[in-house]
VOGU-3710 file (C-alpha; in Angstrom, 3 decimals, decimal comma):
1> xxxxxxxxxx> -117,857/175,632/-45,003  -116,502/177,014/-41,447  -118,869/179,950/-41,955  -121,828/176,984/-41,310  -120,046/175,537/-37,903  -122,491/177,047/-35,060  -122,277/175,624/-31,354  -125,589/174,525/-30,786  -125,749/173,064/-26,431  -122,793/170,985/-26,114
11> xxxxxxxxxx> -122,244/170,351/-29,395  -120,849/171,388/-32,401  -123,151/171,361/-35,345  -121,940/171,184/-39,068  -123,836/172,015/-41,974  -123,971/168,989/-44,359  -121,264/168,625/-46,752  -120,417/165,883/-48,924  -116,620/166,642/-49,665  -113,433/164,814/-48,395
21> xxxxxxxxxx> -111,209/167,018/-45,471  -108,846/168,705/-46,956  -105,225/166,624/-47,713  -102,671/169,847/-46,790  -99,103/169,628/-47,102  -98,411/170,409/-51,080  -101,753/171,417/-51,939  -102,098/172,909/-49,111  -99,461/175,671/-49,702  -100,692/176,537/-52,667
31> xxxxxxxxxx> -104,326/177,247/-51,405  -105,360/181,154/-51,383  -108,412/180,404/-48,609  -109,395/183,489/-45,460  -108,364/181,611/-42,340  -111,243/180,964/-40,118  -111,985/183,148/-37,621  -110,665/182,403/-33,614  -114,428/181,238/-32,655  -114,715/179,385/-35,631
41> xxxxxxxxxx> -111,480/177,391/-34,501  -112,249/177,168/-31,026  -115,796/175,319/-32,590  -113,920/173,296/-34,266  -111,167/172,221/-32,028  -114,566/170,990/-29,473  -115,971/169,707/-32,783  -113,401/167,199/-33,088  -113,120/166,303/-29,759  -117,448/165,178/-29,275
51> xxxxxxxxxx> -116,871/163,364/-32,684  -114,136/161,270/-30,772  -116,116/160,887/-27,562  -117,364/157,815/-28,727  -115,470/156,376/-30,968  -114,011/152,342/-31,081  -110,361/151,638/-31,870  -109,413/155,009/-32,669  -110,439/154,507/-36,742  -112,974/155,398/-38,991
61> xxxxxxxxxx> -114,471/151,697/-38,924  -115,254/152,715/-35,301  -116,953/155,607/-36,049  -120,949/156,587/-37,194  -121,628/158,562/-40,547  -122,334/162,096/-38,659  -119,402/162,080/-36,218  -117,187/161,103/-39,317  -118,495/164,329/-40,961  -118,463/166,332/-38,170
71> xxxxxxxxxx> -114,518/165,519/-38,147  -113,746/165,653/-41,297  -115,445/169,376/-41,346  -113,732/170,914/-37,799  -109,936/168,859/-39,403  -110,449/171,077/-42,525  -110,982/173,990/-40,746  -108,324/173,302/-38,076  -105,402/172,598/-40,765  -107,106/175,452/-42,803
81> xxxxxxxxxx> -105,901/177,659/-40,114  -102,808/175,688/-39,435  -102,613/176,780/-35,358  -99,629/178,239/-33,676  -96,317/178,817/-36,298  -93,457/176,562/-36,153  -94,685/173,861/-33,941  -90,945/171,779/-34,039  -89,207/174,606/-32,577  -91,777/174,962/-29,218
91> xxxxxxxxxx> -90,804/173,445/-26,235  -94,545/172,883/-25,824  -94,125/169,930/-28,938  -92,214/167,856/-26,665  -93,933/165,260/-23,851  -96,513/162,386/-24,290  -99,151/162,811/-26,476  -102,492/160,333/-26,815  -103,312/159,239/-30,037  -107,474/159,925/-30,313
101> xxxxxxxxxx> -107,862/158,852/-34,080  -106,220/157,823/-36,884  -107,503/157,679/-40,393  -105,268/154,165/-40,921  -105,517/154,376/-45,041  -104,659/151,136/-46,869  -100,695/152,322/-47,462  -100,535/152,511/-43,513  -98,141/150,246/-42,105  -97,994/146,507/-40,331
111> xxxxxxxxxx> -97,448/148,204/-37,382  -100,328/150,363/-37,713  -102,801/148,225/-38,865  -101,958/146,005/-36,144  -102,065/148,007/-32,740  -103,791/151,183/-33,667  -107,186/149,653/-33,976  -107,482/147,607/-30,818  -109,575/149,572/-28,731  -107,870/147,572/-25,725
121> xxxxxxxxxx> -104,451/149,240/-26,132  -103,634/152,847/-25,928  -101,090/154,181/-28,077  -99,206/156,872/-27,357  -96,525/159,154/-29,162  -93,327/160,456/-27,095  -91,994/163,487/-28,831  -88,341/164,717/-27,740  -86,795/167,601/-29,814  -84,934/169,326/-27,404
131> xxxxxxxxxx> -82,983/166,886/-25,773  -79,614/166,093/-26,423  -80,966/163,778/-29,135  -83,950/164,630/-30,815  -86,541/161,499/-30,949  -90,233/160,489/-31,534  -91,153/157,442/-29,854  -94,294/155,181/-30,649  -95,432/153,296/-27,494  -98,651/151,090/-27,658
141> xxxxxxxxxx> -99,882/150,268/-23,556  -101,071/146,941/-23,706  -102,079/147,850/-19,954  -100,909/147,813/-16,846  -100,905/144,241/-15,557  -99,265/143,351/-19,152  -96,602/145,858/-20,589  -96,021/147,727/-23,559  -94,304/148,261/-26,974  -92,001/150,943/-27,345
151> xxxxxxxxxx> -90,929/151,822/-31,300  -88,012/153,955/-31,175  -87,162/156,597/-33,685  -83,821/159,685/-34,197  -85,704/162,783/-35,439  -84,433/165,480/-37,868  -86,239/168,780/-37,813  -85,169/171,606/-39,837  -83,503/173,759/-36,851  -81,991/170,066/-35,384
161> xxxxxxxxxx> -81,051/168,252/-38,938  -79,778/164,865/-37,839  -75,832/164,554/-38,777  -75,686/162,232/-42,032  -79,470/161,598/-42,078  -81,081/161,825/-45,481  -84,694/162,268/-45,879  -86,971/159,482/-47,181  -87,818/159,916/-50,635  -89,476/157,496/-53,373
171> xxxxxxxxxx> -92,830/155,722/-52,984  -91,236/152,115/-51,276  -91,914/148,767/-51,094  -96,015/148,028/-51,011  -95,235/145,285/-48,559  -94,543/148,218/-45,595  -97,140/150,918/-47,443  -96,809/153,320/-49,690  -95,117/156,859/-48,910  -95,815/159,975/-50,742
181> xxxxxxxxxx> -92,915/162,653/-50,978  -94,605/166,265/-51,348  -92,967/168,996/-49,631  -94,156/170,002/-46,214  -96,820/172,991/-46,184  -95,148/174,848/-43,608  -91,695/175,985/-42,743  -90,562/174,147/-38,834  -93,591/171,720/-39,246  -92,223/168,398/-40,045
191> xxxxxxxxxx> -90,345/165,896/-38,573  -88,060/163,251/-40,199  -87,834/160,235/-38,312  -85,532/156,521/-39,184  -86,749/154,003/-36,996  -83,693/152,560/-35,027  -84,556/149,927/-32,156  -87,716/148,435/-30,789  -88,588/145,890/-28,324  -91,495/144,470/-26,004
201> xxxxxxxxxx> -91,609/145,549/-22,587  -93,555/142,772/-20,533  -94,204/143,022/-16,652  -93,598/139,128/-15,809  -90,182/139,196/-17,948  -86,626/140,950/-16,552  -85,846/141,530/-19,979  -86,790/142,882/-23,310  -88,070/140,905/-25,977  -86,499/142,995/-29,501
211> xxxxxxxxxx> -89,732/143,868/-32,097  -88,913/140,920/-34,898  -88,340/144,560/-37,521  -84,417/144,661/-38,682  -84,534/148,560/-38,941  -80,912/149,277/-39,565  -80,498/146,985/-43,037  -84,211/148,420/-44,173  -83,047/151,142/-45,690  -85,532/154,093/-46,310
221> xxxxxxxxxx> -88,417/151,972/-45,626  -87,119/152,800/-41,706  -87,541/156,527/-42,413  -90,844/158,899/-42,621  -92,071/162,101/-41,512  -94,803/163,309/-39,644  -96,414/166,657/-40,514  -97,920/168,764/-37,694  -100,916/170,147/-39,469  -102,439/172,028/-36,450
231> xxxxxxxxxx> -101,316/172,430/-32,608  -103,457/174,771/-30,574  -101,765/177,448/-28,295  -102,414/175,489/-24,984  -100,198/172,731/-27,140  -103,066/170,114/-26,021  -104,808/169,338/-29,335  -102,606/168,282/-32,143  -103,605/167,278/-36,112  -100,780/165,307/-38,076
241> xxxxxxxxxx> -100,523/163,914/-41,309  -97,814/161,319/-42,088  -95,857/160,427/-45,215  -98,000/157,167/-46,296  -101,129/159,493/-45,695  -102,715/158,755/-42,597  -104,543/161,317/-40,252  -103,598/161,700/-36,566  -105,180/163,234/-34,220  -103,762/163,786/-30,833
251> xxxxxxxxxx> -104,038/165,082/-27,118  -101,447/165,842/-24,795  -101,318/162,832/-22,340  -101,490/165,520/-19,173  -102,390/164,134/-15,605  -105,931/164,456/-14,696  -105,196/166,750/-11,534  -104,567/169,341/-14,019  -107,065/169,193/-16,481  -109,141/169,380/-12,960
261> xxxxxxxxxx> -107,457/172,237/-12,422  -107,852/173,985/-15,670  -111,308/173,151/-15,504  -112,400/174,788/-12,083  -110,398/177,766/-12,984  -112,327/178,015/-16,396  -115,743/177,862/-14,400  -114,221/180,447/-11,693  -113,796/182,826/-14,652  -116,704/181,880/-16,631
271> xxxxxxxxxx> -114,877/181,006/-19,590  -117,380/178,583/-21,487  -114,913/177,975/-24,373  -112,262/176,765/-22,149  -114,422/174,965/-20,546  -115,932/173,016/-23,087  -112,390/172,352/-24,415  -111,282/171,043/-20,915  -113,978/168,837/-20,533  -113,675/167,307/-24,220
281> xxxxxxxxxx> -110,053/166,596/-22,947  -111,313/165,271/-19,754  -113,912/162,753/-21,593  -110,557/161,128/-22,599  -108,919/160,882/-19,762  -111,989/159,431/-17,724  -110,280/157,429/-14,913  -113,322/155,550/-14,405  -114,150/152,758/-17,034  -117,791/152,150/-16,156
291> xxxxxxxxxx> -119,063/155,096/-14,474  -122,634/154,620/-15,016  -122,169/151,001/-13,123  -119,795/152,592/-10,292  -120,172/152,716/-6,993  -118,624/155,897/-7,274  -122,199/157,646/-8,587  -123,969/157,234/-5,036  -123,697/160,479/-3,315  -125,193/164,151/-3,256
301> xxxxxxxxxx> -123,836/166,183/-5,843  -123,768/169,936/-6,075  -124,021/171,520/-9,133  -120,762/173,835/-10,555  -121,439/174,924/-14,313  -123,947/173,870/-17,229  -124,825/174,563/-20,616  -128,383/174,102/-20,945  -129,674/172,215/-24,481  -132,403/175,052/-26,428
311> xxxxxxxxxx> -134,846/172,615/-25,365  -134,152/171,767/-21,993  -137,121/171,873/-19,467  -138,196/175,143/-18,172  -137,643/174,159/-14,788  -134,087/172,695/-15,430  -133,100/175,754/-16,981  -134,523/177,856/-13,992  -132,887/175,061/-11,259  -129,797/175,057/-13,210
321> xxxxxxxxxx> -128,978/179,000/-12,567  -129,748/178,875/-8,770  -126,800/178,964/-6,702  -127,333/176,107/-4,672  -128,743/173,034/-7,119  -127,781/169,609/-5,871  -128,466/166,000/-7,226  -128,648/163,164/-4,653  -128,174/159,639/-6,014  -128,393/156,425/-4,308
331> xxxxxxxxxx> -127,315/153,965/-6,881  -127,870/150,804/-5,121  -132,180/151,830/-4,184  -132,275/153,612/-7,550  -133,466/156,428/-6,858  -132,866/160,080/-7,614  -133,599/163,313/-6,357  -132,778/166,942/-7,743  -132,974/170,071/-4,835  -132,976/173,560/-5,631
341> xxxxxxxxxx> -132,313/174,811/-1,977  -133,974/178,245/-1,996  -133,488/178,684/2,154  -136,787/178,493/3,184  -138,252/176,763/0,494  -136,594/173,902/-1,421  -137,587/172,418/-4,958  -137,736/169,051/-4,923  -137,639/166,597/-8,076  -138,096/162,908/-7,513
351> xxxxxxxxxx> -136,917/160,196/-10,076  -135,715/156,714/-10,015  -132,576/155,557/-12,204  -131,091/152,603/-13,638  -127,993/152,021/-15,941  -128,587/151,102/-19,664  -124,867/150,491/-19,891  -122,036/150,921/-19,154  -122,099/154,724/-19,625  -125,522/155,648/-19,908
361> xxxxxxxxxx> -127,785/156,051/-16,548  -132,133/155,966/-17,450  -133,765/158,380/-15,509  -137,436/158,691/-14,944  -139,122/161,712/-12,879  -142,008/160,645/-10,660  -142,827/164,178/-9,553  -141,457/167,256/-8,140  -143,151/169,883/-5,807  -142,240/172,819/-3,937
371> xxxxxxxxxx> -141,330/172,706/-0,178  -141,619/174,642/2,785  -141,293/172,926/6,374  -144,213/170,341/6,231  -146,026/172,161/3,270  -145,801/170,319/-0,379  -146,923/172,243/-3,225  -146,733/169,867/-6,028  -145,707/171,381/-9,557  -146,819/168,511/-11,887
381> xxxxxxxxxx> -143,535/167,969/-13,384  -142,755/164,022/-14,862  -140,309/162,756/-17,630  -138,503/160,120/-19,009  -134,703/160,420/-20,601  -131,151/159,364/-19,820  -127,497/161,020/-18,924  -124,348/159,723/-20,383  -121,535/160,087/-17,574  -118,262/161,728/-19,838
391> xxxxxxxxxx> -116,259/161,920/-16,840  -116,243/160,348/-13,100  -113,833/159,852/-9,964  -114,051/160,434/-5,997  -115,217/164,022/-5,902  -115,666/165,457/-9,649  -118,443/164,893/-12,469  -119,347/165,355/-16,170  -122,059/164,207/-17,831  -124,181/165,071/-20,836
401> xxxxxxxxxx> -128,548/164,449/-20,776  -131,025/163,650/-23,433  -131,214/166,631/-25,110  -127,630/167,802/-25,233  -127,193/169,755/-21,934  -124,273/169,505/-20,324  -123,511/169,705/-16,690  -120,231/169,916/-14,142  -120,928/168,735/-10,438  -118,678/167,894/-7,579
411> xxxxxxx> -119,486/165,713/-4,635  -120,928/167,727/-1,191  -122,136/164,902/0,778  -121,349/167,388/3,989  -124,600/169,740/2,987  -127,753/168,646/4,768  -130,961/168,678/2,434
//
């Protein structure tokens, strides 16, 4: 199946497969499959990342029948090359990590079914092996102005075994889900975990209110594990699988400065993969929660990297490999205007623009001509379609257009046009 992934524009397409992604851990060791090739994971690591763009509440439910397939296709090949060896004994395991997805199967448990699915809340997962006590910590951001629940857990980890702690084994009570007990796939790849304290931490309270669970007189329905069923080298994408059979998928909860970072030096050295795996991270991480109705879209724009869609406009493709292409936008008049500054002579495209929604900007060329002092050569050029803005703050854009392409501009309202 990985031999059909191809990169087609800015996505990832999949040949069509009706088959399940693979369940690892026992079976998984016992599997005599080639790994997939570097590109082939690199395809698939952006593969799951578009799939997630858009999905509600982190679950299937959330998500249409062709994303679902396009992740259940780049998981397989992800665990089927398993990613760097030994992920509990990196450092680079350790730190906050966003939770994208999560298959929540019918054995997953209360708290599961109850906070993973709001799309409101973010959940995040706090992993700390090489502290003085090893922990992973479940926290669920009810936002800012409200709080958040922290779930507390000790972690045991084959190099770290936790003194006296012995591993959960036996399906459990159906009441909390049930928990499967197959070996992990992987020497160093799983973590134990028994649940010790939790509690609610609201803004408008000076205290704690304790999570209504009695964890210490629960008995191994307090305990799990967590398999790590991929990590990527940059330790930013990571696939786990836990012990009542749920699917996790996960990013590294960095700060947006450095994705930003990461990004510009991708472009700087032309690295296209990195940069399509940066920006899939960014689309996350978008600090902006309406961009296509912010006030932040008004400006000129220059243009710093894109990968053009097969069937992108002749002209965009030209425009789009000229040094000097800049978008002006004035939100408020909706209007529009792409310049190719050639010198001399300038390319000018004319449009006017609305927002469709929340994230999605209509855009409708009038015209465009060629332009030298006074003298307007027009080239006949008009079109209808729409871009979707995947990332947007003060000074930094992504967005994606009709036909796939995908394009990387930074404010330059200093340039005269």
């Amino acid at each position: 199946m990985a031999n059909n992934l191809q990169l087609q524009g800015s996505r990832p397409a999949f040949a069509t497969s009706r088959r399940r992604a693979v369940v690892v851990n026992a079976r998984l060791a016992t599997r005599r499959i080639a790994p997939p090739s570097p590109e082939k994971v690199k395809e698939a690591e952006q593969g799951v990342l578009t799939a997630l763009g858009s999905v509600k509440g982190r679950g299937a439910s959330g998500m249409d029948v062709s994303n679902q397939e396009l992740l259940n296709v780049a998981v397989e090949v992800l665990e089927r090359d398993g990613g760097v060896p030994g992920p509990t004994t990196l450092p680079q395991l350790d730190g906050r990590w966003k939770l994208l997805y999560t298959s929540r199967p019918g054995s997953a448990s209360p708290i599961q079914r109850t906070f993973v699915g709001v799309e409101a809340f973010k959940v995040f997962q706090e992993v700390e092996l090489t502290g003085e006590l090893p922990r992973v910590n479940n926290v669920v951001d009810f936002g800012w102005w409200l709080g958040y629940l922290k779930v507390e857990a000790e972690a045991s980890i084959e190099t770290r075994p936790l003194p006296g702690f012995t591993p959960r084994c036996g399906a459990g009570l159906p009441l909390f889900g049930k928990s499967f007990a197959y070996p992990p796939a992987r020497a160093n790849s799983r973590i134990d975990f028994q649940f010790d304290k939790a509690a609610f931490h609201l803004k408008l309270l000076p205290f704690t209110i304790p999570y209504p669970v009695p964890f210490r007189i629960l008995g191994d329905e307090r305990k799990g594990w967590i398999d790590i069923t991929y990590m990527n080298e940059d330790a930013t994408l990571r696939i786990a699988r836990g012990n009542k059979g749920t699917l996790f998928v996960l990013a590294k909860d960095l700060p947006v400065e450095d994705l930003k970072g990461q990004l510009m030096a991708a472009i700087e050295q032309q690295d296209n993969t990195k940069i399509l795996s940066t920006i899939a991270l960014m689309e996350q991480s978008n600090p902006t929660p309406r961009p296509a109705k912010s006030r932040l879209v008004s400006g000129t724009w220059r243009l710093l990297w894109s990968q053009q869609a097969e069937d992108a406009s002749p002209l965009q493709k030209w425009g789009s490999s000229q040094s000097r292409n800049y978008q002006v936008i004035d939100a408020k008049a909706g209007t529009l205007e792409n310049v190719v500054d050639l010198g001399v002579t300038k390319v000018r495209a004319q449009a006017t623009c609305k927002a469709l929604s929340d994230v999605r900007t209509d855009v409708t060329i009038s015209g465009a001509g060629l332009v030298t002092g006074p003298v307007r050569v027009p080239l006949g050029v008009q079109g209808t379609g729409y871009v979707d803005w995947l990332y947007l703050d003060e000074g930094l854009r992504i967005t994606r257009g009709s036909k796939g392409s995908l394009f990387v501009h930074m404010k330059d309202n200093d340039v005269k046009l």
